[in-house]
C-alpha positions in Angstrom: -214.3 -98.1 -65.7 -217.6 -95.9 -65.1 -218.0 -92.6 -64.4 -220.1 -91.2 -61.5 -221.3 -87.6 -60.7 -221.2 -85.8 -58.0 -225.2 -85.0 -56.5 -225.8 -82.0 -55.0 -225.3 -83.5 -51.9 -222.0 -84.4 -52.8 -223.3 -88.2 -52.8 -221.4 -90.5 -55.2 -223.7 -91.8 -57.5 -222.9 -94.2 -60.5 -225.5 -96.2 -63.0 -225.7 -99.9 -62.8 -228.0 -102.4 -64.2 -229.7 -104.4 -62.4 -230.8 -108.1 -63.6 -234.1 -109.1 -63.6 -234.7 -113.0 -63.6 -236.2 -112.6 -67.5 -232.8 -111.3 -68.1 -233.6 -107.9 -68.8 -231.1 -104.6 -67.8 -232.6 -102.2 -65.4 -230.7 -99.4 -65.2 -230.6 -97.1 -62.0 -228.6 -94.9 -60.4 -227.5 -96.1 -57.2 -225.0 -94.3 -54.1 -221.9 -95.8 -52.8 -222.1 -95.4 -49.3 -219.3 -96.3 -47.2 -220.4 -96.8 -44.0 -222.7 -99.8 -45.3 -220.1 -102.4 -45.7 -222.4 -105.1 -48.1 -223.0 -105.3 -51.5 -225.7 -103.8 -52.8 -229.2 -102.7 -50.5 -232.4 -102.3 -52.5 -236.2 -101.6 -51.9 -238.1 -104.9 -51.4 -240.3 -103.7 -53.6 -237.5 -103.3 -57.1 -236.0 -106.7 -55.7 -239.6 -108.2 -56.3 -240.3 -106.7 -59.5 -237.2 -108.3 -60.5 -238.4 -111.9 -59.2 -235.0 -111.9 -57.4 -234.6 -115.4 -55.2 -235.0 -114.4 -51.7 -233.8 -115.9 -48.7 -235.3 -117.5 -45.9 -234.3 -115.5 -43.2 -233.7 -111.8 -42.8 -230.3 -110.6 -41.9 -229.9 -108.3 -39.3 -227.4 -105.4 -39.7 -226.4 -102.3 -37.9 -227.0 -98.9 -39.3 -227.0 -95.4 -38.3 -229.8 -95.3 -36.6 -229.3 -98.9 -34.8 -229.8 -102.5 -35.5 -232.6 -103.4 -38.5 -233.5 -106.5 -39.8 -233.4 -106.9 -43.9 -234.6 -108.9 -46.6 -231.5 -110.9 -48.4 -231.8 -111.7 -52.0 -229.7 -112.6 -54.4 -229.2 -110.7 -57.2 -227.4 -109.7 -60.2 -226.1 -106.6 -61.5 -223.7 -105.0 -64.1 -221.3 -102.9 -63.2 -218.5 -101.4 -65.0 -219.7 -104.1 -67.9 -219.5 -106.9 -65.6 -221.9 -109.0 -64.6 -222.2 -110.0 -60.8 -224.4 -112.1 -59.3 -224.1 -111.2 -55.3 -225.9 -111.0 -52.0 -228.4 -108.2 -52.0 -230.3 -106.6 -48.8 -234.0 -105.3 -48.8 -235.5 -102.8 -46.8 -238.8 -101.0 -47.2 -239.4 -97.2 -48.4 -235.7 -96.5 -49.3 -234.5 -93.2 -50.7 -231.7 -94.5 -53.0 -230.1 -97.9 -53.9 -226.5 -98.3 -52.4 -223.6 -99.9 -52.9 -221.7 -101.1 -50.3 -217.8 -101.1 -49.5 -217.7 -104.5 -50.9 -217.3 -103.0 -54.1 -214.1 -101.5 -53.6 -212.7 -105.1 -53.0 -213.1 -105.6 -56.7 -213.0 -102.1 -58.2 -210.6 -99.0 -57.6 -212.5 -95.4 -56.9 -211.2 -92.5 -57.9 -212.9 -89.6 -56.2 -211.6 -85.4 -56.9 -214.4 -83.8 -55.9 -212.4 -80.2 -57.2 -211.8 -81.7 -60.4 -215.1 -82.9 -60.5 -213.6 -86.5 -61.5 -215.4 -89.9 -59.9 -215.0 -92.9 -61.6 -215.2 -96.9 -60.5 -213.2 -99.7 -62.4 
C-alpha cells in the first residue's frame, strides 16, 4: 500500500516510478483523476525520454474540454512495489501525470480527506 497526500487543491497525488527502457526508476508524483478512465497519461515529451515503444496510431479520447487525439505508448511503472507494464497516453504540455480509474480495478483507495488519510494498495 502507498500513501498519497492531499495538494492544496485537494488533488490526490501518490509517487510512482516510472520505467525507463535502460531499466532505470523515475520517480514522479502523479494525480489520480477519476474522470480519465485509462491507465496512466504522460507528457510526450517524459514518455520519449524514457524510449517508451510508441504506437502507430493515436487514440482518440474524450476529455473535458472535448474529443483529443493522444499518443499511446506502452509503458512500465511501479506502483505500490509492483511493477506494471500497461497502455500509456501522451499529450503535449501537460500540468501533471495521471492515473486513470483503471487503477482502482487492481488496487483499493482509501480517501478521509478530514483525517487527512489517502492511501492505494
Amino acid at each position: 500500500m502507498i500513501s498519497g497526500e492531499f495538494s492544496a487543491k485537494g488533488e490526490l497525488v501518490f509517487e510512482i516510478d516510472l520505467i525507463g527502457a535502460d531499466g532505470e526508476p523515475v520517480p514522479v508524483n502523479a494525480v489520480l483523476d477519476t474522470g480519465f478512465t485509462g491507465w496512466l497519461v504522460v507528457d510526450n515529451q517524459d514518455a520519449e525520454s524514457l524510449d517508451w515503444l510508441l504506437a502507430p496510431a493515436q487514440q482518440k479520447m474524450q476529455t473535458a474540454t472535448g474529443e483529443a487525439s493522444f499518443n499511446a505508448y506502452l509503458g512500465t511503472v511501479v506502483l505500490d512495489g509492483e511493477e506494471f507494464t500497461i497502455p500509456v497516453l501522451g499529450a503535449n504540455q501537460l500540468e501533471n501525470i495521471l492515473l486513470g480509474v483503471r487503477w482502482l480495478e487492481r488496487k483499493r483507495l482509501v480517501s478521509d480527506f478530514p483525517a487527512g488519510v489517502l492511501t492505494l494498495g
